[in-house]
C-alpha positions in Angstrom: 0.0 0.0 0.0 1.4 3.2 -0.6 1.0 6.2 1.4 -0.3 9.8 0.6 1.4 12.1 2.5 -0.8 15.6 3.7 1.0 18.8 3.1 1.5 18.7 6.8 3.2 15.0 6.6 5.3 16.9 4.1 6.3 19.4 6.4 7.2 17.5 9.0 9.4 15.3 6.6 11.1 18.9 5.2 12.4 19.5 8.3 13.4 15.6 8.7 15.1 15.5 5.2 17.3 18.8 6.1 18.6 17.7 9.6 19.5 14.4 7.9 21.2 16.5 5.0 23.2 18.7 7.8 24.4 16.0 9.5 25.6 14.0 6.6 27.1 17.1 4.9 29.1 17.5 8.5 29.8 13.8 8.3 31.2 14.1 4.9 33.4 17.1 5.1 35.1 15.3 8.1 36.1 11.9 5.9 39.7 12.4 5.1 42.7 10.6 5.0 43.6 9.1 8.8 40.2 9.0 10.2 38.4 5.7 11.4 34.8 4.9 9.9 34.0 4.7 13.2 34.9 7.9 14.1 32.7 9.4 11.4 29.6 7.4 13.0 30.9 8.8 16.4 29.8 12.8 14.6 26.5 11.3 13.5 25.4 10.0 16.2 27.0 13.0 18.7 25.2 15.3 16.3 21.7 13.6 16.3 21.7 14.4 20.3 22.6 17.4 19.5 19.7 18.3 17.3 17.4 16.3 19.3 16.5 13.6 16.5 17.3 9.7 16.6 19.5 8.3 14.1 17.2 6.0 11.6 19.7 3.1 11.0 21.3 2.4 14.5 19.0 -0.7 15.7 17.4 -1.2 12.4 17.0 -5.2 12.2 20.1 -5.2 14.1 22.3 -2.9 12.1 25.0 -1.5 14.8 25.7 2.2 13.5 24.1 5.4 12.7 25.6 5.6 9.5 26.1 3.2 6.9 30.2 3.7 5.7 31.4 1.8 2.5 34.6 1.9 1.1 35.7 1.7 -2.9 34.3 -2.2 -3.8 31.4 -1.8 -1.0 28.0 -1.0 -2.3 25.9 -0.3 0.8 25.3 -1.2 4.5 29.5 -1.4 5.3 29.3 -1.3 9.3 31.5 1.2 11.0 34.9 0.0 12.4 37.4 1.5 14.7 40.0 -0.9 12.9 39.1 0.8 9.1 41.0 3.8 8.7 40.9 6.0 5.2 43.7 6.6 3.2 44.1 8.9 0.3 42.6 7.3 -3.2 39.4 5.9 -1.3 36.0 6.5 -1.9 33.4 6.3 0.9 29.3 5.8 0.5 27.8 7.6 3.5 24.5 6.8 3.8 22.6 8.2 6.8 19.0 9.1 7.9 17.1 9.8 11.1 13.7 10.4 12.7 12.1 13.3 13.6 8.5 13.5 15.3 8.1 10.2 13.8 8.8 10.8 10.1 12.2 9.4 8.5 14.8 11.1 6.1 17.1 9.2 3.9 20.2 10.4 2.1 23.1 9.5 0.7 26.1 10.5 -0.8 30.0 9.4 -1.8 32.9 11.4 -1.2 36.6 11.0 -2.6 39.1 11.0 0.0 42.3 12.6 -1.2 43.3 12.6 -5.0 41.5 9.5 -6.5 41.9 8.0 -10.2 40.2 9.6 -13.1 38.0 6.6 -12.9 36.8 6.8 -9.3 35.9 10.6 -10.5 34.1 9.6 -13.2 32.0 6.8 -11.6 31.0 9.6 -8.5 29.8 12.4 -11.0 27.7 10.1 -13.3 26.2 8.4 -10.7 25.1 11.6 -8.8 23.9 13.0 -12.5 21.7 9.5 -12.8 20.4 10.5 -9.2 19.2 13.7 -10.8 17.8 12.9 -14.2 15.7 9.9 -12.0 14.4 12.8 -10.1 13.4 15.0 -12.6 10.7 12.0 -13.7 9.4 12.2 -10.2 6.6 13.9 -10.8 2.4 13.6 -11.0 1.7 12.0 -14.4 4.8 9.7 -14.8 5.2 6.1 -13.5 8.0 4.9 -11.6 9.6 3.5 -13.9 10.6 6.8 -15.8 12.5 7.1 -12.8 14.3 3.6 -13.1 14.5 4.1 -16.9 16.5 7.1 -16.6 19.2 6.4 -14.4 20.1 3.1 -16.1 19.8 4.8 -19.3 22.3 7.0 -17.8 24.8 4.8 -16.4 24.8 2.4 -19.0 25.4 4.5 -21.6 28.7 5.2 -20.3 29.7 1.5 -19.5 28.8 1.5 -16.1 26.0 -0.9 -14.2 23.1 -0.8 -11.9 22.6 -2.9 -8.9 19.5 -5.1 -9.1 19.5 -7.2 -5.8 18.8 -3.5 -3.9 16.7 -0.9 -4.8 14.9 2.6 -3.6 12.0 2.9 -1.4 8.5 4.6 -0.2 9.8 6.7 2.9 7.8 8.4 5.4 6.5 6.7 9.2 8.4 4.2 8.1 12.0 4.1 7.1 11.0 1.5 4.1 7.4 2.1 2.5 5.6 0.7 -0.3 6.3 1.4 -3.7 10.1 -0.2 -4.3 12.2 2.2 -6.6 14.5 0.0 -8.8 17.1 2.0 -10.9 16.6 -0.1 -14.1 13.5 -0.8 -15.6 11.7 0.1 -18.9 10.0 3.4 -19.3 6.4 3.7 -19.4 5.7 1.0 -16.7 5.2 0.8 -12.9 2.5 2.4 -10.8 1.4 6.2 -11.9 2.9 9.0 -9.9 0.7 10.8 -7.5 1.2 14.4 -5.9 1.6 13.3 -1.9 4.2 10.1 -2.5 7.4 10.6 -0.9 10.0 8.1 -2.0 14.1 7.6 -1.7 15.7 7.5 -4.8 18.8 5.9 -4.9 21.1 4.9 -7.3 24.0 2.2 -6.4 26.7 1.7 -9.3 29.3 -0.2 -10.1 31.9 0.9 -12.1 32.3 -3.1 -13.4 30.1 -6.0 -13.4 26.6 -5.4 -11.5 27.0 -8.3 -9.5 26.9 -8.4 -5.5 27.5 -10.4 -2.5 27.1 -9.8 1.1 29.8 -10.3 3.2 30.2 -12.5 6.3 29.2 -10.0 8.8 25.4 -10.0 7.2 25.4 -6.8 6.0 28.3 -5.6 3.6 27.2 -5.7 0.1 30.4 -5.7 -2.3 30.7 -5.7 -5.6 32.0 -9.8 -7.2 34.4 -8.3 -9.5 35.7 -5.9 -7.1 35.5 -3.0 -9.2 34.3 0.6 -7.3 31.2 1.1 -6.6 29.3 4.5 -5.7 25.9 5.4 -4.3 24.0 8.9 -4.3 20.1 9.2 -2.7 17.6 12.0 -1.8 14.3 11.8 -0.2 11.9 13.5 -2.8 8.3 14.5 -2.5 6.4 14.4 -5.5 4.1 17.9 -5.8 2.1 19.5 -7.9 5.6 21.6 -9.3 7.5 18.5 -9.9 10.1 16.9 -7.7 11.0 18.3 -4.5 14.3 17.4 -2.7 13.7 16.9 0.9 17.5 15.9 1.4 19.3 19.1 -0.4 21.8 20.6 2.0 21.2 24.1 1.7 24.0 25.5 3.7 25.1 27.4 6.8 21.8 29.0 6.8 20.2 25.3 7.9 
């Protein structure tokens, strides 16, 4: 079932999706050569108290942090370490969301560490642009799969591939709602778009093969071939105007 959100639902999961985009922007500017993974979950979660919100993930069927940290061949859900330190040439998914008044943002975005290879560059700026042209299809009139349509169409066009076996996601009093996003599909198909639905679009890209596997601690995903893999996600509300990004940081003035 998926669920209609008021204008007032909206509201309250505004002010959710930009205290989730502060925090991870502050989380992101302090990943950098020498620092732990777990030391970058120690400023989310410090910073959720601070702004009086609960960190989404941290309990979540068992998950340990409040931020998801994957490094280079990780997809998603890499668990923060004390023993994982960053070195220059990395690239880290930061993927982080919390609850506030009982409504959930979701966000995520990779960051180089250091100087990386022209590669690495190029697999981070096409898959934030196939987070963007998805979004742009997010509005009243289209069906989802628009959405899935054109991020694929994006990031296979330049060799790249999309992760099946994990997808985007309805968002709202629950951290996963009704309808699932995929970021491959064909255009044309999947449930029409209605002003009110709230969903998490989220690409995850490998820059090989779009094979996965989860790792023995039950929650890494990693790419097979061990080629780099990046991942970019807003919450977006679909209005009346189009798409409207719940998750854009929008700078000191937050």
């Amino acid at each position: 079932m998926i669920h209609i959100k008021s204008q007032r639902e909206i509201e309250m999961m505004r002010e959710a999706g930009s205290i989730t985009a502060r925090i991870l922007h502050e989380v992101a500017e302090a990943a950098r050569p020498g620092i732990t993974t777990f030391e970058l979950d120690e400023i989310a979660e410090r910073r959720c108290k601070d702004l009086g919100v609960k960190p989404a993930f941290k309990g979540y069927q068992g998950f340990p942090g409040s931020l998801c940290v994957s490094l280079n061949h990780e997809v998603i859900h890499g668990i923060p370490s004390s023993k994982r330190t960053m070195k220059s040439g990395d690239i880290i998914g930061l993927d982080f969301g919390v609850v506030y008044e009982g409504f959930y943002g979701d966000a995520a975005i990779s960051v180089p560490i250091g100087k990386i290879t022209p590669e690495a560059e190029r697999l981070l700026k096409v898959t934030e642009e196939s987070l963007n042209l998805g979004i742009q299809q997010a509005r009243p009139g289209n069906h989802l799969f628009d959405i899935s349509h054109a991020i694929q169409n994006c990031v296979e066009a330049v060799g790249f591939s999309v992760v099946r076996e994990f997808v985007g996601h309805g968002i709202g009093r629950s951290l996963h709602e009704d309808p699932q996003v995929p970021n491959f599909g064909p255009k044309g198909k999947g449930v029409l778009l209605k002003e009110g639905m709230v969903l998490a679009i989220e690409p995850m890209i490998n820059a090989g093969g779009h094979a996965v596997r989860i790792e023995a601690d039950g929650w890494t995903a990693t790419t097979v071939d061990g080629s780099l893999s990046a991942h970019f996600e807003h919450t977006v509300a679909i209005t009346e105007d189009g798409p409207e990004i719940l998750t854009r940081y929008e700078g000191d003035n937050q």
